[in-house]
N, C-alpha and C positions, 0 to 999 in steps of 0.2 A: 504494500500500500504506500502510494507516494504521499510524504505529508511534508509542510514549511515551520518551519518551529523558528522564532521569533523571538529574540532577547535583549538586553542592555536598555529596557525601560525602567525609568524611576521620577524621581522630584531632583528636581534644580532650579537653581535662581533665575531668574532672569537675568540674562546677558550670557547665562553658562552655557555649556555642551554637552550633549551627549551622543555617542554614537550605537546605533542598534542592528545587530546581526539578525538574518534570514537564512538559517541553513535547510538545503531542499534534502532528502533522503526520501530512499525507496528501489525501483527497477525505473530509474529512470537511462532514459536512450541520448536527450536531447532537450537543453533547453534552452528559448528562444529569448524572449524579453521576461524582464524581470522589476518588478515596479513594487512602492509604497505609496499606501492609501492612507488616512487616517479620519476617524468619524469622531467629533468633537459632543458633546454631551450635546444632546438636542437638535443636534443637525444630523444631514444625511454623508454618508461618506464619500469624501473627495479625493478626488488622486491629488499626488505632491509631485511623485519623480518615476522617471524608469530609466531604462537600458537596455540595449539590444545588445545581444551577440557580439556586435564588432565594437561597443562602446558607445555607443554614440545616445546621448544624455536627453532629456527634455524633462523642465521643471515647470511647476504650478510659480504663478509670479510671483507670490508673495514668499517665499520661500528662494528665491531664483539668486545667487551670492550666499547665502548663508548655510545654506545646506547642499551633499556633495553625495551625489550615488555613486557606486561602483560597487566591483563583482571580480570574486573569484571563480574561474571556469572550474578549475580543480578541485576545488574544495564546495561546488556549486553554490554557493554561497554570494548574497548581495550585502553591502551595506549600508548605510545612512548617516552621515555625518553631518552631526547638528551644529550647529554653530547661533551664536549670538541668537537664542533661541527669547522668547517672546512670550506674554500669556496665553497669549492666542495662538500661540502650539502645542497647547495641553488639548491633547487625546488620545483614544487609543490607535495606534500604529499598525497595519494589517501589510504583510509582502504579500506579492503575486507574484506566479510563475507561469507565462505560459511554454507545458512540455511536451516532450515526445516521450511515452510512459512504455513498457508491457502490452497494455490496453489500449494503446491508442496516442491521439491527439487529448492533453487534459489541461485547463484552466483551473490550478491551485491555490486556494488563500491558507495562510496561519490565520490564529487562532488569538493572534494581537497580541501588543503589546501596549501598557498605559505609559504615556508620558507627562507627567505633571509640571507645569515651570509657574512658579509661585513662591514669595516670598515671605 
């Protein structure tokens, strides 16, 4: 079973960093793009950032300088580097994978993670 499991969420200041790993695991063959989402208490979830295969990046604007994707092919792994982080990036945090599995073509989420920034 392919699953994204999801870590380095917690509480930080405003202004601080944090950075939060995606590692994919399972019969995976192939993976394609690779993105974070986050749904903030009462709204509906938005994307932030992704990455394709060959690197190549696109950010949600409010976010666009301050926070930095990237991805180990090896280790199928994305990650998210927070920066100069803001109240209004307290949410929880969800990666996306779309792979090539066992079974098929499959669109994978984790299972999130919270990120708090409050002082």
């Amino acid at each position: 079973q392919v699953q994204l499991v999801e870590s380095g969420g917690g509480l930080v200041q405003p202004g601080g960093s944090l950075r939060l790993s995606c590692a994919a695991s399972g019969r995976i063959f192939s993976i394609n793009a690779l993105g974070w989402y986050r749904q903030a208490p009462g709204k509906e979830r938005e994307f932030v950032a992704t990455i394709t295969t060959g690197g190549t990046t696109m950010y949600e604007a409010s976010v666009k300088g301050r926070f930095t994707i990237s991805r180990d092919n090896a280790k199928n792994t994305v990650y998210l580097q927070m920066n100069s982080l803001v109240p209004e990036d307290t949410a929880v945090y969800y990666c996306n994978a779309d792979l090539v599995a066992g079974t098929g073509y499959l669109q994978v989420w984790g299972q999130g993670t919270l990120v708090t920034v409050s002082s």
